[in-house]
py3Dmol code that shows the C-alpha trace and the ligand (Angstrom):
import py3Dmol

protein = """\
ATOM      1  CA  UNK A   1      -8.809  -2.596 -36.083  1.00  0.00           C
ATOM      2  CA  UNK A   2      -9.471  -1.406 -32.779  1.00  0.00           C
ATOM      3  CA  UNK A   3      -8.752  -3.476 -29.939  1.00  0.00           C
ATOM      4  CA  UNK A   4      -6.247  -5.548 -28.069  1.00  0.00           C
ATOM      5  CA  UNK A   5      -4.438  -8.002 -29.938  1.00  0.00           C
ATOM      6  CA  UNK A   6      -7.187 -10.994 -30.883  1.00  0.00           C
ATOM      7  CA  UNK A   7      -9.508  -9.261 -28.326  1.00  0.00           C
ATOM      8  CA  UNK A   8     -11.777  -7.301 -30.756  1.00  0.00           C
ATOM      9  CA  UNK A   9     -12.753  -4.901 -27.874  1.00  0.00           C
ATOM     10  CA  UNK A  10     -12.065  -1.357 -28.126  1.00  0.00           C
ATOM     11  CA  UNK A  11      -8.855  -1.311 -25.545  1.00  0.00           C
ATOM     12  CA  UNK A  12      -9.929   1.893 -23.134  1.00  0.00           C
ATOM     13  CA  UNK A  13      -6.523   2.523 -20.060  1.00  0.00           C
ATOM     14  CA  UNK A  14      -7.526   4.505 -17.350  1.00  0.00           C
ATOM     15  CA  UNK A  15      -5.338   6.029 -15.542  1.00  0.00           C
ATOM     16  CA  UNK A  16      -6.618   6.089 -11.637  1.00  0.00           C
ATOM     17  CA  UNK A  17      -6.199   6.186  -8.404  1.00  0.00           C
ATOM     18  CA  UNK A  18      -9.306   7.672  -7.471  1.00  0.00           C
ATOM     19  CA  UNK A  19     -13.087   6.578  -7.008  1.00  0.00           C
ATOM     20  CA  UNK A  20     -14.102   7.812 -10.133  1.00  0.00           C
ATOM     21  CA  UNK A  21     -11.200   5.410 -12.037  1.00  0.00           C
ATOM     22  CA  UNK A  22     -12.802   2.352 -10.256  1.00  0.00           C
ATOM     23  CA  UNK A  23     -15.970   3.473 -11.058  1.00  0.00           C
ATOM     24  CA  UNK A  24     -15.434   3.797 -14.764  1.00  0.00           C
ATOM     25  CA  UNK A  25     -13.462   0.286 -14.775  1.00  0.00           C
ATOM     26  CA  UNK A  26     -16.495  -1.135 -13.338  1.00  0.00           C
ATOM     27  CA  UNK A  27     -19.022   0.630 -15.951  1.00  0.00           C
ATOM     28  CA  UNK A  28     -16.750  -0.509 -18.504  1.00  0.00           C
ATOM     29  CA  UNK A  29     -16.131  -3.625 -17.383  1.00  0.00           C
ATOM     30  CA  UNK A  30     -20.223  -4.211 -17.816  1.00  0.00           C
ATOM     31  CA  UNK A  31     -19.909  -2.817 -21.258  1.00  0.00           C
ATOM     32  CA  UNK A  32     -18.226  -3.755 -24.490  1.00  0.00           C
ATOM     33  CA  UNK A  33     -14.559  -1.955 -23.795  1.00  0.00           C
ATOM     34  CA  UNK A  34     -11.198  -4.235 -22.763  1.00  0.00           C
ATOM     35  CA  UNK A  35      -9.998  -2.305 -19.992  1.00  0.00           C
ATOM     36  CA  UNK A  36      -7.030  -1.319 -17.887  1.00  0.00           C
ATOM     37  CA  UNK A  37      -6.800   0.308 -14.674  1.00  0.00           C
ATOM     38  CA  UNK A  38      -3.056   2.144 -14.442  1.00  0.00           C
ATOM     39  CA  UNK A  39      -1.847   3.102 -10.252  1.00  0.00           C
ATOM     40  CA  UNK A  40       0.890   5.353  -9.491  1.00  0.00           C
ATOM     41  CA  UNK A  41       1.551   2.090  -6.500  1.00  0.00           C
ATOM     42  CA  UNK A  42       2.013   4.560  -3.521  1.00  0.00           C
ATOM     43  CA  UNK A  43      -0.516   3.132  -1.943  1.00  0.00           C
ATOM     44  CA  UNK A  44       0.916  -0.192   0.008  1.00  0.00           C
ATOM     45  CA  UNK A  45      -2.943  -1.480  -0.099  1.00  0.00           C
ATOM     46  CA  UNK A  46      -5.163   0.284  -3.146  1.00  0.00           C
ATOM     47  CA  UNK A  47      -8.471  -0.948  -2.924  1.00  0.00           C
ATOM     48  CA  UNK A  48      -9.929  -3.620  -5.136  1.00  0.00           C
ATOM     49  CA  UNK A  49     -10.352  -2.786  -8.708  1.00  0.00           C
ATOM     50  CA  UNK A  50     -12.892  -3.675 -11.133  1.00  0.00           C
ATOM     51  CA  UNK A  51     -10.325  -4.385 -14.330  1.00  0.00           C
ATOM     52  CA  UNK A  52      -6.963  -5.542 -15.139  1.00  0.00           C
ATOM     53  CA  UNK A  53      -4.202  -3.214 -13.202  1.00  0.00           C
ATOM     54  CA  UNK A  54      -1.276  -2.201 -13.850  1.00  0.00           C
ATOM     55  CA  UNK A  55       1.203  -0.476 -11.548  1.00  0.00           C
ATOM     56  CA  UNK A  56       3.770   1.945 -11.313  1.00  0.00           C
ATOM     57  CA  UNK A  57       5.188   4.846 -13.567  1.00  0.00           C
ATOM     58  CA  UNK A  58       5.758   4.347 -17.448  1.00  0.00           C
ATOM     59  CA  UNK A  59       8.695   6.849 -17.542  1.00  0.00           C
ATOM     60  CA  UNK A  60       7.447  10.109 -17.954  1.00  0.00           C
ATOM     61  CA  UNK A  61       5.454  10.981 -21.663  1.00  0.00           C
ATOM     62  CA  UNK A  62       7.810   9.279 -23.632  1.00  0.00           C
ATOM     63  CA  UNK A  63       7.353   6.071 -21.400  1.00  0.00           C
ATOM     64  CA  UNK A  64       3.131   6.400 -21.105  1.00  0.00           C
ATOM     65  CA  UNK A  65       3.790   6.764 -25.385  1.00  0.00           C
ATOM     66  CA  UNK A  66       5.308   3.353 -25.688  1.00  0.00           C
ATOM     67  CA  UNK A  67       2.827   1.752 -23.538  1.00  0.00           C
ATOM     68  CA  UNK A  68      -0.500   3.491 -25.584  1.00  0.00           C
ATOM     69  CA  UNK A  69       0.945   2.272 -28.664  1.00  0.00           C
ATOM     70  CA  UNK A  70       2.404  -1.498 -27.182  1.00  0.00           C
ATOM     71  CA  UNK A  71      -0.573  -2.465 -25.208  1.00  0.00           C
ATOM     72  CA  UNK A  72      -2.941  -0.872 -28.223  1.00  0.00           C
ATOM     73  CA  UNK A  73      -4.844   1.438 -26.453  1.00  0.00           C
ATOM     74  CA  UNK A  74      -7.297   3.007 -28.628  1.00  0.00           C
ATOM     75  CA  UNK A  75      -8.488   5.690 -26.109  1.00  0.00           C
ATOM     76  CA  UNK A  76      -7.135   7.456 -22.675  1.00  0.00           C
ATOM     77  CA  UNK A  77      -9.112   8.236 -19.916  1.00  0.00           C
ATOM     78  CA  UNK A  78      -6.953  10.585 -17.629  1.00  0.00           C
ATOM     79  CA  UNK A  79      -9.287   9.677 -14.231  1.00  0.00           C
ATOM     80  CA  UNK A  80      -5.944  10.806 -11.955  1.00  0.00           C
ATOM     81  CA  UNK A  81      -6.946  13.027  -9.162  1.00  0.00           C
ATOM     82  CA  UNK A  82      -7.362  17.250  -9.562  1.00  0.00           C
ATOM     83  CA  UNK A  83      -4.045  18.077  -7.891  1.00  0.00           C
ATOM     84  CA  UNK A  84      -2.258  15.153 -10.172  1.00  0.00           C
ATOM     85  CA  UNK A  85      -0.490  17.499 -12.074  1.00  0.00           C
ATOM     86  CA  UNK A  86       2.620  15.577 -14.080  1.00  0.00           C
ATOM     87  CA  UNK A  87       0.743  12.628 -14.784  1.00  0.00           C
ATOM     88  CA  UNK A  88      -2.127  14.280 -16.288  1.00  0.00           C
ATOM     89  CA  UNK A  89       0.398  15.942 -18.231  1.00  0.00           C
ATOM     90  CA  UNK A  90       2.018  13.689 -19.950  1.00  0.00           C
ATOM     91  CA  UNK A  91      -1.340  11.853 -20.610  1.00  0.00           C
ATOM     92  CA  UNK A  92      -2.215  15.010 -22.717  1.00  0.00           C
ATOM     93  CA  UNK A  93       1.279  14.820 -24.476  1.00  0.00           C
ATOM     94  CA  UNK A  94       1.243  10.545 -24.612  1.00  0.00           C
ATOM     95  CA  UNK A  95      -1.757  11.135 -26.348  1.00  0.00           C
ATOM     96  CA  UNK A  96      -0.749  13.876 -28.690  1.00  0.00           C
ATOM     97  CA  UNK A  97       2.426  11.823 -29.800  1.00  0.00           C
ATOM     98  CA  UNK A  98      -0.022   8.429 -30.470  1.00  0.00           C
ATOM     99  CA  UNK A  99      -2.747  10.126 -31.706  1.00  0.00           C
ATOM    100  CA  UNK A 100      -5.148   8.536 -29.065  1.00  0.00           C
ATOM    101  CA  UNK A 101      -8.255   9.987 -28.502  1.00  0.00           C
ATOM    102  CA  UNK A 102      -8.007  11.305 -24.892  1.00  0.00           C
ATOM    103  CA  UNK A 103     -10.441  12.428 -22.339  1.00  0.00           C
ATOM    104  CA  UNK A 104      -9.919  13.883 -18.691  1.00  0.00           C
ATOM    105  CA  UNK A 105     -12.703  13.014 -15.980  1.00  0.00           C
ATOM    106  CA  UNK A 106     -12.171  15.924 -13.632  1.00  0.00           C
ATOM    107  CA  UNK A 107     -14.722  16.132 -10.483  1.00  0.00           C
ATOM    108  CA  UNK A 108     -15.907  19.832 -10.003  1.00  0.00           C
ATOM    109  CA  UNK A 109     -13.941  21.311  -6.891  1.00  0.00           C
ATOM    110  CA  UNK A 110     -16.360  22.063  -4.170  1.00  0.00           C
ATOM    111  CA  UNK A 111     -17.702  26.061  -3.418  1.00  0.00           C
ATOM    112  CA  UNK A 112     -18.110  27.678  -0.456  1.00  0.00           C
ATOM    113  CA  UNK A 113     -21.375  27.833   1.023  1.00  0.00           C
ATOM    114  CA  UNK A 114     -22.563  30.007   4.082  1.00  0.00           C
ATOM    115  CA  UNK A 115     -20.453  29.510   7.268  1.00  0.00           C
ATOM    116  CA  UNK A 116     -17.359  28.011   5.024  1.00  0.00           C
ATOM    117  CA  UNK A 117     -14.122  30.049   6.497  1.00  0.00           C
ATOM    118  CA  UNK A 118     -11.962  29.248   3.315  1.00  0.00           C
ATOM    119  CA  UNK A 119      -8.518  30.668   2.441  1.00  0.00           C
ATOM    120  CA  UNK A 120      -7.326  30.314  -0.635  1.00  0.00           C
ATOM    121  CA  UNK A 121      -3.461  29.088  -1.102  1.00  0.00           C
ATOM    122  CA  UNK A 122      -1.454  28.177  -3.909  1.00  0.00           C
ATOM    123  CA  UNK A 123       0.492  25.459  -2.235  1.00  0.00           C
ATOM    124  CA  UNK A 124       2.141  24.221   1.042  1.00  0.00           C
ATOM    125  CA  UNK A 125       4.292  26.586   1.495  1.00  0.00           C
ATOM    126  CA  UNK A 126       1.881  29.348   1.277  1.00  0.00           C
ATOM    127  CA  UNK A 127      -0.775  27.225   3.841  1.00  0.00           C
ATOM    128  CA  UNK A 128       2.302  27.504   5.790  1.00  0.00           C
ATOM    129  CA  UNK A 129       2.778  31.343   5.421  1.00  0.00           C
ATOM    130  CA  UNK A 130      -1.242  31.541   6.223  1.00  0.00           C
ATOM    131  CA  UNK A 131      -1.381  29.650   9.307  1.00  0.00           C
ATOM    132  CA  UNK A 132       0.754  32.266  11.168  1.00  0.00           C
ATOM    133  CA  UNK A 133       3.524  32.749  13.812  1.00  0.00           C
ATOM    134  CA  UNK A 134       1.056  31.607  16.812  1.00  0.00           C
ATOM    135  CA  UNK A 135       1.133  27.924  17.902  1.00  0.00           C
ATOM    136  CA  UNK A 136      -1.645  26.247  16.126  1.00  0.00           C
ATOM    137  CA  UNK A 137      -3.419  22.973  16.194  1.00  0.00           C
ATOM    138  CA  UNK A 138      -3.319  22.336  12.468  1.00  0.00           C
ATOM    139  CA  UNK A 139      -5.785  19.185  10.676  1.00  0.00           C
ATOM    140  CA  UNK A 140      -3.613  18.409   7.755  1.00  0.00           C
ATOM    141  CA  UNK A 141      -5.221  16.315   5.317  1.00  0.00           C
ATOM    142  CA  UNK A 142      -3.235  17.325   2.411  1.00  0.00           C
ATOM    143  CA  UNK A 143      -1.531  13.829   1.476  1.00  0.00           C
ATOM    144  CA  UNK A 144       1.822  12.166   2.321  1.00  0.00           C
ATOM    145  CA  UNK A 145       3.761  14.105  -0.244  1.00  0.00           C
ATOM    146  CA  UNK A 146       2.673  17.410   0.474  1.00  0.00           C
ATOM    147  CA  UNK A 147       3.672  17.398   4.129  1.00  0.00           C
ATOM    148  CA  UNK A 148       7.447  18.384   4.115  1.00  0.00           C
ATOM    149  CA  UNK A 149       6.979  21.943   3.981  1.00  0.00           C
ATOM    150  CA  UNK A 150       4.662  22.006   7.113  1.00  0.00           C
ATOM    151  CA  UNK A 151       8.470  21.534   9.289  1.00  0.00           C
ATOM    152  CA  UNK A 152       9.246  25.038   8.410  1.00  0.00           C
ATOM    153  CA  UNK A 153       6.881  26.130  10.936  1.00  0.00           C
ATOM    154  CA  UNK A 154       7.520  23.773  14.079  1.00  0.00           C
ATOM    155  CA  UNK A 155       5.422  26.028  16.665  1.00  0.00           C
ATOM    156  CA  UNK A 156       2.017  24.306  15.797  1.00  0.00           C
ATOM    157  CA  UNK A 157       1.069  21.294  16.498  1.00  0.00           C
ATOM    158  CA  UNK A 158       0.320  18.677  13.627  1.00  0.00           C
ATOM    159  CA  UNK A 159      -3.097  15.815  13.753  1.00  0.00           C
ATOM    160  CA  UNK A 160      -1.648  14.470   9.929  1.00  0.00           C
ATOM    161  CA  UNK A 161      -3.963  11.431   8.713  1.00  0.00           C
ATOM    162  CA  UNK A 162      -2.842   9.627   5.480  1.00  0.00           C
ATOM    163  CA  UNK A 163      -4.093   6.351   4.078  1.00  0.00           C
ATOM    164  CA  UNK A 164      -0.385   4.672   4.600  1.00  0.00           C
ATOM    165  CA  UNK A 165       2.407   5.682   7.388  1.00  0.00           C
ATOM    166  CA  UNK A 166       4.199   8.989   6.863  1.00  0.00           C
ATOM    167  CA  UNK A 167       7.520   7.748   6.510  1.00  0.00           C
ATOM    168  CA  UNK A 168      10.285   9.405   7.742  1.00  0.00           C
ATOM    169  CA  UNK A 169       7.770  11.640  10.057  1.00  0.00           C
ATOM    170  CA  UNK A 170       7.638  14.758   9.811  1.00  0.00           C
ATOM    171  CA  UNK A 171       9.864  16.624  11.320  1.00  0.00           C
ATOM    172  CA  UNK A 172       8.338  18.445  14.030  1.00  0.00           C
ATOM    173  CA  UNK A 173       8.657  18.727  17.918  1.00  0.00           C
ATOM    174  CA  UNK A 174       4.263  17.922  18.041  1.00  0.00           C
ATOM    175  CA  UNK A 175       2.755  16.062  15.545  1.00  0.00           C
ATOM    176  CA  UNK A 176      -0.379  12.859  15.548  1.00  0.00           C
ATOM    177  CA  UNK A 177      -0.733  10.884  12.807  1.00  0.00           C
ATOM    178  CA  UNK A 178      -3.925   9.308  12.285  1.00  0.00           C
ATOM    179  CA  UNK A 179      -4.225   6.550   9.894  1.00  0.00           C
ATOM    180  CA  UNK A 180      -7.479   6.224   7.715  1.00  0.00           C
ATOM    181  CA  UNK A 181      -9.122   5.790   4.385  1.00  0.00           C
ATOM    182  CA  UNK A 182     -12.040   7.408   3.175  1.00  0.00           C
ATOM    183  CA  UNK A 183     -14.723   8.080   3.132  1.00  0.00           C
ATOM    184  CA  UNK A 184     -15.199   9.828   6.142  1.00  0.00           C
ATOM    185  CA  UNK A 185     -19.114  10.938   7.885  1.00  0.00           C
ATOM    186  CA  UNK A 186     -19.611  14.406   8.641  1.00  0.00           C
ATOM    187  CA  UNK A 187     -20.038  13.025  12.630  1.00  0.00           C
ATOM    188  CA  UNK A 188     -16.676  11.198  12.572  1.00  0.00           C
ATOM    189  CA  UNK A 189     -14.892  14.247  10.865  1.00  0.00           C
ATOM    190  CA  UNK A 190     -16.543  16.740  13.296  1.00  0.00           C
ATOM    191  CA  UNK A 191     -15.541  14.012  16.093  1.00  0.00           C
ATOM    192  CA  UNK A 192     -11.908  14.473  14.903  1.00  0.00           C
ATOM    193  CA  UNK A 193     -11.525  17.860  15.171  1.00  0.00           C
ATOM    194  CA  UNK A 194     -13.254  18.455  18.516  1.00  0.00           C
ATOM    195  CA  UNK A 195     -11.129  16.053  20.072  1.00  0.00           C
ATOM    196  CA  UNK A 196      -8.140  17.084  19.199  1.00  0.00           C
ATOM    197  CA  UNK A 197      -9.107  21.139  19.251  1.00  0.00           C
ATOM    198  CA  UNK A 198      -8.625  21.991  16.100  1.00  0.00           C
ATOM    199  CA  UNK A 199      -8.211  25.327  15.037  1.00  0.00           C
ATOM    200  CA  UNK A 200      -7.261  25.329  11.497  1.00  0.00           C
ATOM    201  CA  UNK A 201      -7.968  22.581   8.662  1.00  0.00           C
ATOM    202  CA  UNK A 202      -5.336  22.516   5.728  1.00  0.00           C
ATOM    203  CA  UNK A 203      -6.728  20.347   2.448  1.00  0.00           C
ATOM    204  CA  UNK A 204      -6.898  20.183  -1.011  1.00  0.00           C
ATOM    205  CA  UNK A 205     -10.092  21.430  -2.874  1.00  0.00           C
ATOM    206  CA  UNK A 206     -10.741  17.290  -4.330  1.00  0.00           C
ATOM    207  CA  UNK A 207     -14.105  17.461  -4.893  1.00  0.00           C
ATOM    208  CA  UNK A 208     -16.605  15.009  -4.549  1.00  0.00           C
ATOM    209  CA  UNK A 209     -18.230  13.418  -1.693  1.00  0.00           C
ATOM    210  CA  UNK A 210     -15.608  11.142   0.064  1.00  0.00           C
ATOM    211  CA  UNK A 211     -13.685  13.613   1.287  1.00  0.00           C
ATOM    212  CA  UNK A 212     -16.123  16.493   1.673  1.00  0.00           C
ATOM    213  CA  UNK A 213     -16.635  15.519   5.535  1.00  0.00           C
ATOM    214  CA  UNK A 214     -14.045  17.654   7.012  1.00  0.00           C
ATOM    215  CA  UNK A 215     -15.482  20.729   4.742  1.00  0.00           C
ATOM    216  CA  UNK A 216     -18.518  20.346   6.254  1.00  0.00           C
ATOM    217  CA  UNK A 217     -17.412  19.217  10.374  1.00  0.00           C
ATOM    218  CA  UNK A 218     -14.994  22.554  10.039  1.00  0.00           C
ATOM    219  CA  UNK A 219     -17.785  24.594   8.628  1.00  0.00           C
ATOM    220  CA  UNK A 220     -20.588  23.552  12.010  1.00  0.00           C
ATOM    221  CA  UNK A 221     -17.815  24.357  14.065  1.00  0.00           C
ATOM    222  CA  UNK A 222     -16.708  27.810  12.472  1.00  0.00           C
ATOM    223  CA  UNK A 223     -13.046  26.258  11.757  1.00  0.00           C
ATOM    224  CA  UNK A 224     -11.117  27.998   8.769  1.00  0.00           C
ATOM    225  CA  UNK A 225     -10.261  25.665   6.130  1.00  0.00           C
ATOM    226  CA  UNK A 226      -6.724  26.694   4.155  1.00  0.00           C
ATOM    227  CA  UNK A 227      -7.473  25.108   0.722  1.00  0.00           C
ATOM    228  CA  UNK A 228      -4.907  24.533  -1.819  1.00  0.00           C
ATOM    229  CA  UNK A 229      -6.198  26.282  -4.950  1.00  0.00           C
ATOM    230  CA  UNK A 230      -6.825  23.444  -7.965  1.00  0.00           C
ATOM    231  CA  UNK A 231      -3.941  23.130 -10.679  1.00  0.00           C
ATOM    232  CA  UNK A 232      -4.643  24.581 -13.973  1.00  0.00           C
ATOM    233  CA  UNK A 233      -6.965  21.977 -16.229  1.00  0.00           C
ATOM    234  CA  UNK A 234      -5.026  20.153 -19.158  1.00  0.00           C
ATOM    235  CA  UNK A 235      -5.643  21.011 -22.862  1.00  0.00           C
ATOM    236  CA  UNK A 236      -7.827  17.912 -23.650  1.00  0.00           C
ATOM    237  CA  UNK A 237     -11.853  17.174 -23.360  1.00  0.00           C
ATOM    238  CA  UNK A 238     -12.873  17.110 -19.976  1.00  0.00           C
ATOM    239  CA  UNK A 239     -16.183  15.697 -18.154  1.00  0.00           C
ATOM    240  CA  UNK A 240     -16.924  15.952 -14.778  1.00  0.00           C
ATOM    241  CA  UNK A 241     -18.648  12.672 -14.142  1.00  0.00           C
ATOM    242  CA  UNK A 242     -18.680   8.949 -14.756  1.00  0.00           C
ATOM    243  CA  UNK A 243     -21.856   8.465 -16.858  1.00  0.00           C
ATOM    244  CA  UNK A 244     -20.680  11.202 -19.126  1.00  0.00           C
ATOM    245  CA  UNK A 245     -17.204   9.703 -19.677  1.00  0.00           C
ATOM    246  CA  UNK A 246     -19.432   6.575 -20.855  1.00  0.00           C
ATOM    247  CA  UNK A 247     -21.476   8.336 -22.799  1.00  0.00           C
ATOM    248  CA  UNK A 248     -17.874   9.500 -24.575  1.00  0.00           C
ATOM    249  CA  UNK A 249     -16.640   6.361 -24.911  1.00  0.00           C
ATOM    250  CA  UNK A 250     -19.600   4.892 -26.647  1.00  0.00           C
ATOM    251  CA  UNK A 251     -19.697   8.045 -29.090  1.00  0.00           C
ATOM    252  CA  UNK A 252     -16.071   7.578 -29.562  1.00  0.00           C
ATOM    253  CA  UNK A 253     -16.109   4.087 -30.666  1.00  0.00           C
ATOM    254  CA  UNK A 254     -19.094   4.909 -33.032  1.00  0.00           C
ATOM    255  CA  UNK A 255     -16.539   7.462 -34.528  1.00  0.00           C
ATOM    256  CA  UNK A 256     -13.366   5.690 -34.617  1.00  0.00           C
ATOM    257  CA  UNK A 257     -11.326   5.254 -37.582  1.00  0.00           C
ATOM    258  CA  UNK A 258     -10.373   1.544 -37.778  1.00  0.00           C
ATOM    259  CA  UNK A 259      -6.051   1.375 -37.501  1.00  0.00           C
ATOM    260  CA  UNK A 260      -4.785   1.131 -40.558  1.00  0.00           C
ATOM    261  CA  UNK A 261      -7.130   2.750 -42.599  1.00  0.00           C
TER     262      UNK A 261
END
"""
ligand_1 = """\
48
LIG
P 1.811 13.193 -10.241
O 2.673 14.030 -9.368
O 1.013 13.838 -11.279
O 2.677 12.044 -10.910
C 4.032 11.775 -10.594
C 4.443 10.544 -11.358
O 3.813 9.394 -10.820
C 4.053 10.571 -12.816
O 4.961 11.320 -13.587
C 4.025 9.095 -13.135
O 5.336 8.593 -13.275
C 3.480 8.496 -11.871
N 2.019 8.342 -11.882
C 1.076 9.160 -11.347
N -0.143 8.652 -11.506
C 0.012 7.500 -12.176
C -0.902 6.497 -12.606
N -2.219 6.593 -12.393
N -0.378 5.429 -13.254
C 0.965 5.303 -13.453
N 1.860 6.204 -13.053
C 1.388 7.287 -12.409
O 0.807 12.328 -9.363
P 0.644 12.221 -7.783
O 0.073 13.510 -7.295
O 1.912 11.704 -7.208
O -0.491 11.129 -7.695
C -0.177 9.751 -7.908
C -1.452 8.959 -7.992
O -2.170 9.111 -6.758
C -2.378 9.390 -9.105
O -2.791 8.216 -9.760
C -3.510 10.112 -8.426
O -4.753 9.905 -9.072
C -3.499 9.494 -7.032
N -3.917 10.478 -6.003
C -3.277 11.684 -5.938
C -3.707 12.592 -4.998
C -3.049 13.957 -4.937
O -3.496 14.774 -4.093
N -2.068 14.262 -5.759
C -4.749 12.277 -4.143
C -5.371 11.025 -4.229
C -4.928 10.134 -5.178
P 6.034 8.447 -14.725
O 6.382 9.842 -15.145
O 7.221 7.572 -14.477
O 5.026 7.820 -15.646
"""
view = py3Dmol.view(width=600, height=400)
view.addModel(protein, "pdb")
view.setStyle({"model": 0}, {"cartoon": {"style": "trace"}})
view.addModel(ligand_1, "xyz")
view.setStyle({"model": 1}, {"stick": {}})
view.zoomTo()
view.show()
């Protein structure tokens, strides 16, 4: 039967640590479907979930195998963010090995519109290469663990902001840390940058609307944006938006095989 133990619900895990996760735990969690919400737990204080959480890694494929098949999940909804490469992963693999129906909710990356300066790079280390010999006062907003690389080219001067401390700092001769969660307003973001003179953003192409603020603030003010191009997509269905992952869910339950059978 489907479902968790002598809960007759269809058992959905999520696995989140972005808005559209806790969206989708909350439109589950008004809907027939047991659900867990799984966090990496690098954040020291994630926001309020909807569902059930669980925290930390599972131990690579293998580990997130075990769990589908010990917690019976009967379907996985990979909700991790774009630039979540490993974990989405070994959801596709997890999946494979349990034969659990699996579906990826990917937002769209944004495009450039007129006035966007964007350069395309594949990574850190080529944002790096991009920004250039000359001092620069560089907006990163490219995450705690992407920062490292950015001390290979001390002569600019860092304005980092993460949701929790960067710890150690990074290690550079000029750099401001600015501590904030989104979502951030276009005003704020273009607030930000004038302040501190910015003259190049560095960021991750995320999508969606919570972060899109700095796009827009660097765009008025004719900033160039160094955007980390988007990891290649996994080999598994893929919607861009809450509603439709729903809408897969409910056809998925109407198609599923009970266990056992
Ligand atoms: P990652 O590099 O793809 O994953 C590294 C490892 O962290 C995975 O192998 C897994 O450990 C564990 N992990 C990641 N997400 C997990 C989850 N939802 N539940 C349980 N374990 C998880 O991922 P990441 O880039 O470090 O991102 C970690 C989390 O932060 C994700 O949930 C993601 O949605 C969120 N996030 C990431 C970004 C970003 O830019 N990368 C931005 C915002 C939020 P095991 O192999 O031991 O299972």
């Amino acid at each position: 039967m489907l479902g968790l133990g002598l809960d007759m619900r269809p058992h959905v895990l999520i696995l989140g640590g972005t808005t559209e996760a806790r969206e989708l735990g909350f439109a589950l969690s008004c809907r027939d479907f047991a659900t867990t919400i799984s966090l990496a737990g690098r954040t020291a204080t994630p926001a309020a979930q909807p569902v059930p959480v669980r925290r930390g890694g599972f131990g690579g494929a293998d580990g997130l195998a075990e769990y589908l098949c010990s917690q019976r999940v009967d379907f996985l909804i990979d909700a991790t963010h774009p630039y979540a490469e490993t974990i989405s992963a070994n959801a596709v693999q997890a999946a494979s090995q349990t034969h659990t129906p699996i579906l990826s909710l990917r937002r769209p990356p944004w495009t450039a519109v007129d006035g966007d300066v964007w350069i395309d790079v594949s990574d850190a280390q080529a944002a790096v290469r991009a920004l250039g010999e000359r001092s620069r006062r560089v907006f990163l907003a490219v995450g705690r663990q992407e920062l490292t690389p950015f001390a290979a080219a001390p002569q600019h001067y860092y304005f980092i902001r993460s949701v929790d401390p960067v710890e150690p700092p990074l290690d550079v001769p000029q750099a401001h840390y600015i501590l904030a969660r989104g979502p951030f307003t276009e005003s704020e973001d273009r607030a930000v940058l004038e302040s501190f003179s910015i003259d190049a953003v560095v960021a991750k192409n995320s999508g969606g609307e919570a972060t899109y603020s700095k796009i827009a603030a660097a765009r008025q003010l004719g900033i160039p944006v160094l955007l980390f191009r988007r990891p290649a997509v996994t080999d598994c269905p893929s919607v861009a938006t809450v509603a439709e992952a729903v809408a897969w869910l409910d056809h998925a339950v109407g198609l599923a095989v009970p266990r056992g059978v």
